[in-house]
C-alpha positions as CSV (number, residue, x, y, z in Angstrom):
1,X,93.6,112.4,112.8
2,X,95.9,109.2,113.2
3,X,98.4,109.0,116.0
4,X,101.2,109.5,113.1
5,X,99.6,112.8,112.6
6,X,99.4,113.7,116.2
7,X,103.3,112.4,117.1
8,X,104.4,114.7,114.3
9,X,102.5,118.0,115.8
10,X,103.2,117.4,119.3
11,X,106.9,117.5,118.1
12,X,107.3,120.7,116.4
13,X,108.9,123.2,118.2
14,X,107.7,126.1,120.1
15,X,108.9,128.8,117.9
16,X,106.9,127.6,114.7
17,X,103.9,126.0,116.6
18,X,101.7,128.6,116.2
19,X,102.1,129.1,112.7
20,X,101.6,125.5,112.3
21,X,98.4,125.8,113.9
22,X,97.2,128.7,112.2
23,X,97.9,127.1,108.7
24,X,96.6,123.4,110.1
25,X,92.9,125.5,111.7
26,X,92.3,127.8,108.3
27,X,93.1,124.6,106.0
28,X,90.7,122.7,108.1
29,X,87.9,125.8,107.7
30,X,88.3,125.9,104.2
31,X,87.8,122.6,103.7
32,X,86.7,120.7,106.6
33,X,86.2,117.0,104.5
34,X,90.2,117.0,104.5
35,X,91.4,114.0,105.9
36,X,94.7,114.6,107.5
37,X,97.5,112.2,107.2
38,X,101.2,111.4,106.7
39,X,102.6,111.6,103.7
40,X,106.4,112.5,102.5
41,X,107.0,112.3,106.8
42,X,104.5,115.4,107.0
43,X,101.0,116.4,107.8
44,X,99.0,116.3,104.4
45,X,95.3,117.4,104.0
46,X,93.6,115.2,101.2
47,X,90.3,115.8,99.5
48,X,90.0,112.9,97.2
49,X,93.0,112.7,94.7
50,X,94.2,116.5,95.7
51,X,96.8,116.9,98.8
52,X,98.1,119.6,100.4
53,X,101.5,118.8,102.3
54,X,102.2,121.2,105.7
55,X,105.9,120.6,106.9
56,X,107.6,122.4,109.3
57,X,111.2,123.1,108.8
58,X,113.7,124.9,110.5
59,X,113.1,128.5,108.6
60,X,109.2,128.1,109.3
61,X,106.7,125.7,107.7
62,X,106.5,125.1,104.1
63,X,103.4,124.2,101.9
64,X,103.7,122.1,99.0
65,X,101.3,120.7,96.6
66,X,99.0,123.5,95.1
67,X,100.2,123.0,91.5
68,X,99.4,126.5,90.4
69,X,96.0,125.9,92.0
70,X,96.4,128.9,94.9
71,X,93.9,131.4,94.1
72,X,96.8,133.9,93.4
73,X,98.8,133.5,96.3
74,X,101.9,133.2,94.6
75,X,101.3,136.2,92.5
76,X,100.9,138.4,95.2
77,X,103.4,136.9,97.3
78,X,106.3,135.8,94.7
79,X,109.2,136.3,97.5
80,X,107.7,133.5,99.5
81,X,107.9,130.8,96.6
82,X,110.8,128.5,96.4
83,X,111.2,126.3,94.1
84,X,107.8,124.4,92.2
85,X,104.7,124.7,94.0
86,X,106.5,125.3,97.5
87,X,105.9,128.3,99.6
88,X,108.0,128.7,102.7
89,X,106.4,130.8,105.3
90,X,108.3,132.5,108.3
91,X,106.6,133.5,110.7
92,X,107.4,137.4,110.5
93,X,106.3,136.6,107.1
94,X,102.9,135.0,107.7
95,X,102.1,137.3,110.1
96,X,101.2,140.4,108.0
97,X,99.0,137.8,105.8
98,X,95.7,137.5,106.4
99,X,93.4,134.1,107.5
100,X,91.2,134.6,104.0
101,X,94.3,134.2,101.8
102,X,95.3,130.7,103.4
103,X,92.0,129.8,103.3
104,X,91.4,131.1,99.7
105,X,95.0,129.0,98.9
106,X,93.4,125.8,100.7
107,X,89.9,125.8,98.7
108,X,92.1,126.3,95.7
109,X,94.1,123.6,96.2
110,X,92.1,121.2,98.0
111,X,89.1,122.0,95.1
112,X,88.0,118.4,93.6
């Protein structure tokens, strides 16, 4: 991870942190070959042409970038999408769903 990437996490604030590093650890698990950079001024996970883009905003974090390729998660989530291929996550809203989904969403998305 590049000093871009790091100056960008270090920065988010307290209150959405820990959702951050939820999302950054079960991406990560799911699909360890990511490379992690900045792209659109926010942490992206790449796994050759596919991205995954983590930004954290001030209702939460978003992700962007599945393309329909999310294992279902929109389906069984449909309040939490906003928009084309963006889910915004509070963290109330996170909190009641669990690791395998996000990780499910990542393999999905991240899938070459």
């Amino acid at each position: 991870m590049d000093q871009e990437v790091r100056d960008y996490i270090d920065a988010i604030p307290a209150e959405h942190r820990p959702l951050f590093d939820r999302l950054h650890r079960l991406i990560l698990e799911a699909q360890p070959q990511a490379a992690v950079i900045i792209s659109y001024k926010m942490p992206t996970y790449q796994v050759g042409k596919r991205r995954l883009h983590v930004g954290v905003w001030r209702h939460g974090v978003s992700v962007y970038g599945q393309n329909g390729r999310d294992a279902g998660f929109a389906s069984r989530h449909p309040a939490l999408i906003s928009g084309k291929s963006t889910i915004r996550l509070r963290p109330e809203d996170a909190a009641s769903i669990p690791d395998d989904e996000f990780r499910d969403l990542a393999r999905a998305a991240l899938e070459p």
